[in-house]
TIDODREN-995222 format. One record per residue (C-alpha): x, y, z negated; residue number from 1. Coordinates in Angstrom, 3 decimals. Layout:
N
<site east="X" north="Y" up="Z" seq="NUM"/>
...
***
This chain:
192
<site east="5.784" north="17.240" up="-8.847" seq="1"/>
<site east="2.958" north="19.476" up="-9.271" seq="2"/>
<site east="-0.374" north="17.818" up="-8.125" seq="3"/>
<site east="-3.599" north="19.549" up="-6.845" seq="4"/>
<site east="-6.197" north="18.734" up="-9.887" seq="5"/>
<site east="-8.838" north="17.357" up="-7.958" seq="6"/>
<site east="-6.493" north="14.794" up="-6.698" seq="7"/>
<site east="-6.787" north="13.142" up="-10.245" seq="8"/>
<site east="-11.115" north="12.855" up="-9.358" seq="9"/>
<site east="-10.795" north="10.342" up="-5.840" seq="10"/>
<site east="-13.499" north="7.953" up="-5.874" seq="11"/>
<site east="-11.947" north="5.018" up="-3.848" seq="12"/>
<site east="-13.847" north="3.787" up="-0.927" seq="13"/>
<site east="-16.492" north="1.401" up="-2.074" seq="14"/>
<site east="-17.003" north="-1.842" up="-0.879" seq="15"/>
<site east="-19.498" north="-1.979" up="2.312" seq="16"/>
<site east="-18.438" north="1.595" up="3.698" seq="17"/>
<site east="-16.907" north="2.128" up="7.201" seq="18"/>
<site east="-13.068" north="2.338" up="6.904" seq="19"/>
<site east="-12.134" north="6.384" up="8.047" seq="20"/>
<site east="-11.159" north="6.781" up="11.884" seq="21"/>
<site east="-7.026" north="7.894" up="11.137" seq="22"/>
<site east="-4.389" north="7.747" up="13.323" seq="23"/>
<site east="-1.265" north="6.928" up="12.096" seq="24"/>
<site east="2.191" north="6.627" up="13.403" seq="25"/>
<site east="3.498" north="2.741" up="13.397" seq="26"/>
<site east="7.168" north="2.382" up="12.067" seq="27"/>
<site east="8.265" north="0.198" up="15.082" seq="28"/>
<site east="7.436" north="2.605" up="17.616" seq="29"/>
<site east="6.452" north="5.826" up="16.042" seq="30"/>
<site east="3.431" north="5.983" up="17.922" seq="31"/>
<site east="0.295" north="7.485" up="16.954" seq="32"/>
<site east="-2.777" north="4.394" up="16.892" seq="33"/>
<site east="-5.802" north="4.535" up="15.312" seq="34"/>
<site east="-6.801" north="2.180" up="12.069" seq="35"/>
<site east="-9.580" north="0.249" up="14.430" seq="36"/>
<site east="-6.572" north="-0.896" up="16.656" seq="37"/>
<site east="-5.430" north="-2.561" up="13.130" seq="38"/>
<site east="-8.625" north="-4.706" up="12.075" seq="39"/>
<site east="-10.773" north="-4.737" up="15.282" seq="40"/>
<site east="-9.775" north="-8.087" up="16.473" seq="41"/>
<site east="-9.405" north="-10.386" up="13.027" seq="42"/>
<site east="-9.534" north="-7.789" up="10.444" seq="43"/>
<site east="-7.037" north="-5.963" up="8.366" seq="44"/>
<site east="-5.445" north="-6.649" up="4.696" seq="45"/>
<site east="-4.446" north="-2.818" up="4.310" seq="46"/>
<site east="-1.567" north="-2.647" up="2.046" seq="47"/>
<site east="-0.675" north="1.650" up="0.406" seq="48"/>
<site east="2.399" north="1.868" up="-1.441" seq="49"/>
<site east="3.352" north="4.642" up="-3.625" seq="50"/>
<site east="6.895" north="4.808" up="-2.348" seq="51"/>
<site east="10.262" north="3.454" up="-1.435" seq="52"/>
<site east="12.296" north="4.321" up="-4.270" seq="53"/>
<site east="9.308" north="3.379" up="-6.253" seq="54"/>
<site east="10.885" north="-0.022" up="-8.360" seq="55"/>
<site east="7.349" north="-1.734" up="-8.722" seq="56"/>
<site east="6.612" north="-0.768" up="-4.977" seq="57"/>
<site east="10.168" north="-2.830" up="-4.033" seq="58"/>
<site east="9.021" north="-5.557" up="-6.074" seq="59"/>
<site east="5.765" north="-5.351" up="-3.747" seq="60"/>
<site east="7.374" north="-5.240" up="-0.726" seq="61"/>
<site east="9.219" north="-8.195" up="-1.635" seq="62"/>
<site east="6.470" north="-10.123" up="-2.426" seq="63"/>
<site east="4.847" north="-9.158" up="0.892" seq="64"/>
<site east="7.678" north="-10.053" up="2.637" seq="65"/>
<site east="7.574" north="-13.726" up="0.658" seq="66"/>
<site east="3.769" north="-14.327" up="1.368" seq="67"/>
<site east="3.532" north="-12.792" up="4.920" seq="68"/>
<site east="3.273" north="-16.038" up="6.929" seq="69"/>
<site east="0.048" north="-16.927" up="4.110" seq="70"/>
<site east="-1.350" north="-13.713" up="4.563" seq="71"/>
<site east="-1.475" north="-13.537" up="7.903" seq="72"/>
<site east="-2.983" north="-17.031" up="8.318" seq="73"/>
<site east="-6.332" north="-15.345" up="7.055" seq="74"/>
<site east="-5.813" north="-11.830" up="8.491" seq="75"/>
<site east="-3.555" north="-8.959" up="10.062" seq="76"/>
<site east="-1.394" north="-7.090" up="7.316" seq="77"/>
<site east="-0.702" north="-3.825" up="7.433" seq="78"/>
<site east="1.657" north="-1.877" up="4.928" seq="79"/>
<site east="1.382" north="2.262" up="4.436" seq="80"/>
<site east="4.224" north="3.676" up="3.298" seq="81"/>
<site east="4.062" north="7.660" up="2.575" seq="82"/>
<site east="7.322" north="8.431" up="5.144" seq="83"/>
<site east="8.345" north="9.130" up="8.624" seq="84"/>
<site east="9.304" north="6.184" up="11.018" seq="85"/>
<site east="13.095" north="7.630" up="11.143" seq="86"/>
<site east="13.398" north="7.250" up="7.235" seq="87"/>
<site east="11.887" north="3.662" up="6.548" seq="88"/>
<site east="13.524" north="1.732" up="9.967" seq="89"/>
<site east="16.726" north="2.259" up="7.539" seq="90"/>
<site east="15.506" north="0.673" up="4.312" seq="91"/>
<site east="13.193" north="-2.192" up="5.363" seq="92"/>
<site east="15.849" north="-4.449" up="5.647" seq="93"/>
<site east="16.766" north="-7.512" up="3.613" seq="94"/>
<site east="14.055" north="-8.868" up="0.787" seq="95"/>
<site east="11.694" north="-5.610" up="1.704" seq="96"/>
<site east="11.892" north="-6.369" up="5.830" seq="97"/>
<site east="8.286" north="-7.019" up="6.737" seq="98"/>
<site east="7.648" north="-8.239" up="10.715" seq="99"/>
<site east="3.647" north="-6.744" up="9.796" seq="100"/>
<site east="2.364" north="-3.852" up="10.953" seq="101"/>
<site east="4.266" north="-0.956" up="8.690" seq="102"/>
<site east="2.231" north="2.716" up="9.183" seq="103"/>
<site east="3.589" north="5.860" up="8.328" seq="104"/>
<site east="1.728" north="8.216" up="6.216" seq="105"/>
<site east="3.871" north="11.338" up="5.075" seq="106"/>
<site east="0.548" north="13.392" up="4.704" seq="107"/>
<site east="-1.157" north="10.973" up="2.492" seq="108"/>
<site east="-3.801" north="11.555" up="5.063" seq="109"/>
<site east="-5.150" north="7.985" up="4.494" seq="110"/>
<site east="-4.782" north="7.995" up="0.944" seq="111"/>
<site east="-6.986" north="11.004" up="0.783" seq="112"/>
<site east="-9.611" north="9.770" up="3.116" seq="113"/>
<site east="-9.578" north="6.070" up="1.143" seq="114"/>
<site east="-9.978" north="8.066" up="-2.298" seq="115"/>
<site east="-7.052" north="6.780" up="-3.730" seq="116"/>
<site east="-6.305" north="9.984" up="-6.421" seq="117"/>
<site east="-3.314" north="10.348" up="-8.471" seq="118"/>
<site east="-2.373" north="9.396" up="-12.064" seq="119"/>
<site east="-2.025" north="10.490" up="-14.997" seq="120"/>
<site east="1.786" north="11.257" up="-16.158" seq="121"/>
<site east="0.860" north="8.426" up="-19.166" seq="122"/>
<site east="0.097" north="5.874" up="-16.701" seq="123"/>
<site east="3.708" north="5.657" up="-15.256" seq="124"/>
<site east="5.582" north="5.615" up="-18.369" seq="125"/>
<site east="3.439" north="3.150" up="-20.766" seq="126"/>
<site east="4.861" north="0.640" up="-22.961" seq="127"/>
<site east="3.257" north="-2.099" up="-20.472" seq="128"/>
<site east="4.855" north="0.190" up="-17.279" seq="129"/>
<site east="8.298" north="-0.067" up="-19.449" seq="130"/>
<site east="8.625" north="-3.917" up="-19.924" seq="131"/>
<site east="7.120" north="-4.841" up="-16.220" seq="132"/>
<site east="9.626" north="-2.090" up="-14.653" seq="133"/>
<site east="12.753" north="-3.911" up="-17.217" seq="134"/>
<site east="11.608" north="-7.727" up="-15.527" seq="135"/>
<site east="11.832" north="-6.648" up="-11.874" seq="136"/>
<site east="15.267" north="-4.294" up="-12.662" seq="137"/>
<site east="16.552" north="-7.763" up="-14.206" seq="138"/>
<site east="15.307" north="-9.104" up="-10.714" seq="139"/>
<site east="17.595" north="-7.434" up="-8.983" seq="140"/>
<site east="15.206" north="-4.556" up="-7.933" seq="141"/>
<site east="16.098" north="-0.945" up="-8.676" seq="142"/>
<site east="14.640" north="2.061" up="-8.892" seq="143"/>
<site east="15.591" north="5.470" up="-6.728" seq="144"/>
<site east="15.004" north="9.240" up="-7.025" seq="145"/>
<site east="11.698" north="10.011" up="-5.821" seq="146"/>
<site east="11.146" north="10.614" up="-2.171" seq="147"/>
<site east="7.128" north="10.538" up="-2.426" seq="148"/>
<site east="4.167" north="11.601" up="-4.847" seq="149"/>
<site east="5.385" north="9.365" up="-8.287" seq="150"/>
<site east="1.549" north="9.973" up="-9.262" seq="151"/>
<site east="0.161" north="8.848" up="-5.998" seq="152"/>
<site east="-1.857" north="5.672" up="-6.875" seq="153"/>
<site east="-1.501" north="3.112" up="-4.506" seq="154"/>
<site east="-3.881" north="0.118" up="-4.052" seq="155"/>
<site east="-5.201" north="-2.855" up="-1.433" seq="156"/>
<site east="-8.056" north="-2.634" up="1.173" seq="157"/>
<site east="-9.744" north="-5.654" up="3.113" seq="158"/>
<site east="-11.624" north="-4.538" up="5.891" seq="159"/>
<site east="-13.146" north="-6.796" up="8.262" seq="160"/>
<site east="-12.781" north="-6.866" up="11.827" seq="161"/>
<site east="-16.095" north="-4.581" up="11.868" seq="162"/>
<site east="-14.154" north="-1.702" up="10.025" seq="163"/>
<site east="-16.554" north="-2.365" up="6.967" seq="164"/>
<site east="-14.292" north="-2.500" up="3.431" seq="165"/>
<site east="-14.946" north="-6.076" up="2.181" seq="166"/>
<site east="-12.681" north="-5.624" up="-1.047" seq="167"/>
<site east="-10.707" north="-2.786" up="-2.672" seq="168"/>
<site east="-8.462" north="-1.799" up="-5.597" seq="169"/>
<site east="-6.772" north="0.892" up="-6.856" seq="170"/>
<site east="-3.970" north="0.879" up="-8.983" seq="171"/>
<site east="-5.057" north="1.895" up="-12.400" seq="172"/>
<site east="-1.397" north="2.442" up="-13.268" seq="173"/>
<site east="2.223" north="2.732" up="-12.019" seq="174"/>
<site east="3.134" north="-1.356" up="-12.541" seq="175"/>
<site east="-1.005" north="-2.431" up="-11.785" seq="176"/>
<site east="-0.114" north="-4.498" up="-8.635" seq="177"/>
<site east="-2.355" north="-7.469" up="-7.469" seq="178"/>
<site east="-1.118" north="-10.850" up="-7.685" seq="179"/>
<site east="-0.380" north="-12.690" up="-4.603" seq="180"/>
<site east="-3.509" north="-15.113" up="-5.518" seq="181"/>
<site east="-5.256" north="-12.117" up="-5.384" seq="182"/>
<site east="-3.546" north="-10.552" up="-2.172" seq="183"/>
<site east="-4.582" north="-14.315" up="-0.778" seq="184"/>
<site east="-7.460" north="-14.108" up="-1.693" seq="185"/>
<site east="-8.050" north="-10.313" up="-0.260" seq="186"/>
<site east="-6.545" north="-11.668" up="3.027" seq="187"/>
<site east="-9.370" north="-14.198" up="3.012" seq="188"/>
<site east="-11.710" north="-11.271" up="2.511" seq="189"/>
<site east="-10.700" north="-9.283" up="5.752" seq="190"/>
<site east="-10.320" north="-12.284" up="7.836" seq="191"/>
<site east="-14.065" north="-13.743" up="7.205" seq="192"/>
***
């Protein structure tokens, strides 16, 4: 996929900055809500993946779906996945099934306005990339035929219930996904 070169420059949103006002349409309803309606009341663990038929992105979305009830302890969780409503109700189901918040982003408008860029064609196919995509194929994940932006860098926002970011990264690379200490610990972030 060809990629606009200034998409490689984003500077993610730094920590203490007011979260964009974007309205995005929620999987469950396909409804149109702005991202205050998210984190106003206890704050929001924000959650981009790259794609669906990305293989580290399933192994995410399992994870998520694992360490929900923990997460949500702490904060609200909300995933953004780069689809239409129609399109995800259909794979969500089993290990990736999350009963969060799911928004739909087939725009990448958030991305954009978060500063989350692209990558470079080297970070998605590294040695490291190899070996971490070969441990969650062996898991029983698998990997599809693009239906998103492969370069599209996903990454993890905390924003508190004031719609100020408390914590952020951004993938450096195609397998760079937090742990779910980390995610825990991000959850704790949004929610204090």
């Amino acid at each position: 996929m060809a990629v606009e070169s200034d998409m490689y420059n984003l500077q993610p949103i730094a920590v203490g900055a007011k979260v964009p006002d974007i309205s995005l349409a929620e999987m469950a309803t396909a409804g149109l809500h702005p991202l205050a309606d998210y984190y106003a009341e206890r704050g929001l663990l924000l959650v981009l993946v790259r794609h669906w038929n990305c293989i580290f992105c399933r192994g995410q979305l399992a994870e998520l779906h694992t360490l929900l009830p923990l997460l949500e302890q702490k904060t609200r969780l909300a995933v953004v996945l780069p689809h239409k409503a129609e399109y995800l109700r259909t794979r969500l189901t089993g290990r990736y099934s999350l009963s969060c918040t799911v928004l739909c982003d087939p725009e990448y408008a958030l991305y954009k306005a978060l500063g989350y860029g692209h990558m470079r064609a080297a970070d998605a196919i590294s040695p490291r990339v190899l070996v971490d995509g070969a441990k969650l194929f062996l898991g029983g994940h698998i990997v599809g035929l693009p239906d998103g932006a492969i370069e599209q860098l996903p990454g993890v926002v905390a924003i508190r219930a004031s719609g100020m970011v408390s914590a952020r990264h951004q993938h450096a690379f195609a397998s760079d996904y937090l742990s779910s200490d980390e995610l825990i610990e991000f959850a704790g972030l949004a929610g204090s």
